[in-house]
N, C-alpha and C positions, 0 to 999 in steps of 0.2 A: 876810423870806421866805428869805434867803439864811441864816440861820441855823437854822430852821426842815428846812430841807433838811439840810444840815449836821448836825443833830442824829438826820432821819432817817435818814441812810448812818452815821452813829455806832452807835446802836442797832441797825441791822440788824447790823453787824459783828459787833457785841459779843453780838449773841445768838447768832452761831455756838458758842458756847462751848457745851456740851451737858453734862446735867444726870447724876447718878449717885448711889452712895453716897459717894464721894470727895467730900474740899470740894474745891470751886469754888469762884470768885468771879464772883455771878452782877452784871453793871455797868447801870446805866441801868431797872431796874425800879421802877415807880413805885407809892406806897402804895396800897390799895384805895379810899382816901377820896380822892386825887387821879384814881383813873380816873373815880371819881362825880361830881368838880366836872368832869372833862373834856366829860361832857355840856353843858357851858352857856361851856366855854373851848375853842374852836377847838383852841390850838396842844398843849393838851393830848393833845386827843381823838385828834386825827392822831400825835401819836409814842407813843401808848400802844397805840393800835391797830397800828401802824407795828414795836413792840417788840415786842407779844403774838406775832405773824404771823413775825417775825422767829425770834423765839427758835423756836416752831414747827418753822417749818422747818428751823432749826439742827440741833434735836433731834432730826427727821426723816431728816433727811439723814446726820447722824453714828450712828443708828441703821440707817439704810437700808430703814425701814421709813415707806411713804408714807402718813402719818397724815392727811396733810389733803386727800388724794384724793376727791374728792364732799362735802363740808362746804364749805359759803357758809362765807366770812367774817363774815355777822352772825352767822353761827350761835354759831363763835366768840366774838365779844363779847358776845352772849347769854348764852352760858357765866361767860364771865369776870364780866359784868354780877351773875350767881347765887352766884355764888363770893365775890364782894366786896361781897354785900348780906346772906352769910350771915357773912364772917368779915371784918368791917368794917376792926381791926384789922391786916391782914396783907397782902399782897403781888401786885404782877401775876404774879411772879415764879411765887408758892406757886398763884395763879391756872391760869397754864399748865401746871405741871408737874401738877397734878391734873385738866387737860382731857387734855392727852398720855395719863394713865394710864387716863382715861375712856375715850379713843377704842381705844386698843390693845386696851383689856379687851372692848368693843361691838364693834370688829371682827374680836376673834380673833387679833390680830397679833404 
C-alpha cells in the first residue's frame, strides 16, 4: 500500500508538467492497453486514474483556465476509456491531452 501511495504523489507531481508545442518530457503515463487491463488490476486502475486527473489539473492550472470545473471524474475516464478503445496503440498521455482540448473547445475556454 505504501508504495502504491508513493507512486500516487509521484504521478501527481510529475503531471504538474504542462503540455504545449515545445517537447516536454511527459513521466509516469501509462499505455492505453494498460489503462484497459487496469479495469480487472486494482493498482493499476488507481494510479492511472490518479495520473489522468493529475496531469489535468497540471494543465489546468499552468493554463489558468478551470477545465475540470462541473465534469465527474468518470466522465473523465469515460473519455479516456473512448480514447483508448479508439486508438489502442497510444497513450494516457495522448488521452488527456485530447480530453483538455475537447473541453476547452466545448466550453469556450
Amino acid at each position: 500500500m505504501k508504495s502504491l501511495a508513493k507512486y500516487i504523489l509521484i504521478t501527481a507531481i510529475l503531471s504538474l508538467v504542462a503540455f504545449s508545442a515545445h517537447a516536454v518530457q511527459i513521466r509516469a503515463a501509462m499505455s492505453c492497453s494498460n489503462w484497459q487491463a487496469g479495469k480487472t488490476d486494482s493498482k493499476l486502475d488507481v494510479g492511472g486514474k490518479a495520473w489522468v486527473l493529475g496531469f489535468l489539473s497540471g494543465v489546468s492550472f499552468n493554463s489558468n483556465k478551470d477545465i475540470l470545473l462541473g465534469i465527474p471524474s468518470a466522465t473523465i475516464f469515460r473519455l479516456v476509456d473512448n480514447y483508448c478503445q479508439s486508438n489502442p496503440q497510444s497513450t494516457t498521455n495522448a488521452a488527456a491531452e485530447d480530453i483538455y482540448y475537447q473541453i476547452i473547445k466545448m466550453k469556450g475556454l
